[in-house]
N, C-alpha and C positions, 0 to 999 in steps of 0.2 A: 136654566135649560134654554139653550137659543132656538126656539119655534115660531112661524108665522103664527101674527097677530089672532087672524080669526081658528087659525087650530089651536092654538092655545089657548081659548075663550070654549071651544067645543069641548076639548080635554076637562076642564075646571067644573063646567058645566056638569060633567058626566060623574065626578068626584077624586078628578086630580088624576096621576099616574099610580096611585094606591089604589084604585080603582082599577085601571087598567089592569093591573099585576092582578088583584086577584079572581083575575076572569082566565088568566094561565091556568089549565091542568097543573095538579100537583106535581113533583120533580120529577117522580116512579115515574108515574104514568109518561109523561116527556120520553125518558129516558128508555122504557120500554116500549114504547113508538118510535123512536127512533133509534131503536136497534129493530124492528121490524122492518123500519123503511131501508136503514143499511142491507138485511139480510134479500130485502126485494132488489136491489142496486145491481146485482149481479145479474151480465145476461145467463149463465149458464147457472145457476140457481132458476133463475126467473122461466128460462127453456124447462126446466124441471118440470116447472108448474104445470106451463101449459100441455108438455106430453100429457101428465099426468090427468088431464084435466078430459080426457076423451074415453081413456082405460087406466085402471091397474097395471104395470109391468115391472119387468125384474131389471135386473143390474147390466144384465148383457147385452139387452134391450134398448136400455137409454146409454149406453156407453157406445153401440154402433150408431144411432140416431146423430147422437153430441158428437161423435170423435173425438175423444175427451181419454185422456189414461186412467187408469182404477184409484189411483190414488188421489186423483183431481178429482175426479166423480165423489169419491167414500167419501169426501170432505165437502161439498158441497151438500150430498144428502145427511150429513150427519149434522148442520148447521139448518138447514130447511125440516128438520126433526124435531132439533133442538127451541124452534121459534112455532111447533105445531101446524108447519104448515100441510105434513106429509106423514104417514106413518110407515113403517114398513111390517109384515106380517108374514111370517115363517109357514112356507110350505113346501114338504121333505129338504129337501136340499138348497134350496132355493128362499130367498128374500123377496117378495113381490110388494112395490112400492103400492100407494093410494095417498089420492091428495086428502085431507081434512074436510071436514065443513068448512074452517076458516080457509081454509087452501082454495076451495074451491069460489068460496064469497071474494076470496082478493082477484084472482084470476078473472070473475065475472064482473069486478067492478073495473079493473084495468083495463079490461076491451070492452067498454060501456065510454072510460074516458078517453081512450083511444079514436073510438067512433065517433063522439065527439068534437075531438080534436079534428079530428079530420074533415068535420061537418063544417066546425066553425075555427078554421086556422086563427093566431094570432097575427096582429099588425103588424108588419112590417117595424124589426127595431129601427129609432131614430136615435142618432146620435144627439138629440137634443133630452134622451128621457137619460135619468142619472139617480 
């Protein structure tokens, strides 16, 4: 493995790249994180959240908000269900969405790191970093 002299002295130090690996979460775990973070990738999944994240509302509700068709929408809530991030709950006629606990924890850490971001922007990229 071609690596600089001294990180490759730190690496060794620490117990080789056998080491390294198993400081990995297990593969599930990876794998269901990262269909999480896919299923957050979406702005209009992601828009969901935040509606959601103020009130309760129905299908007719976040479809005038979005301007989004029913069949774009159905497939978005039914994928942000599918990941627990949202549930929906039957009253008469009607489906009235609500975000989760977790719904609500991811929504209030994403505009936590957002605020942040924003506090503390990154450097300027250089074409020298690679």
């Amino acid at each position: 493995m071609a690596v600089p002299d001294d990180l490759r002295q730190v690496i060794e130090d620490q117990g080789g790249t056998g080491a390294l690996r198993a400081q990995l979460p297990d593969p599930e775990r990876i794998r269901i994180d990262s269909r999480l973070f896919h299923t957050l990738s979406d702005p209009i999944r992601l828009s969901i959240l935040f509606l959601l994240q103020s009130q309760p509302l129905c299908v007719s509700v976040i479809k005038e908000v979005l301007q989004v068709p029913d069949s774009k929408l159905s497939y978005h809530l039914s994928v942000l269900q599918s990941m627990r991030l949202i549930r929906g709950e039957r009253q008469a006629n009607w489906i009235v969405y609500h975000e989760t606990a977790l719904g609500l924890r991811i929504v209030t850490q994403i505009e936590e790191l957002s605020r942040t971001e924003r506090e503390f922007p990154p450097p300027e990229a250089s074409s020298a970093e690679g």
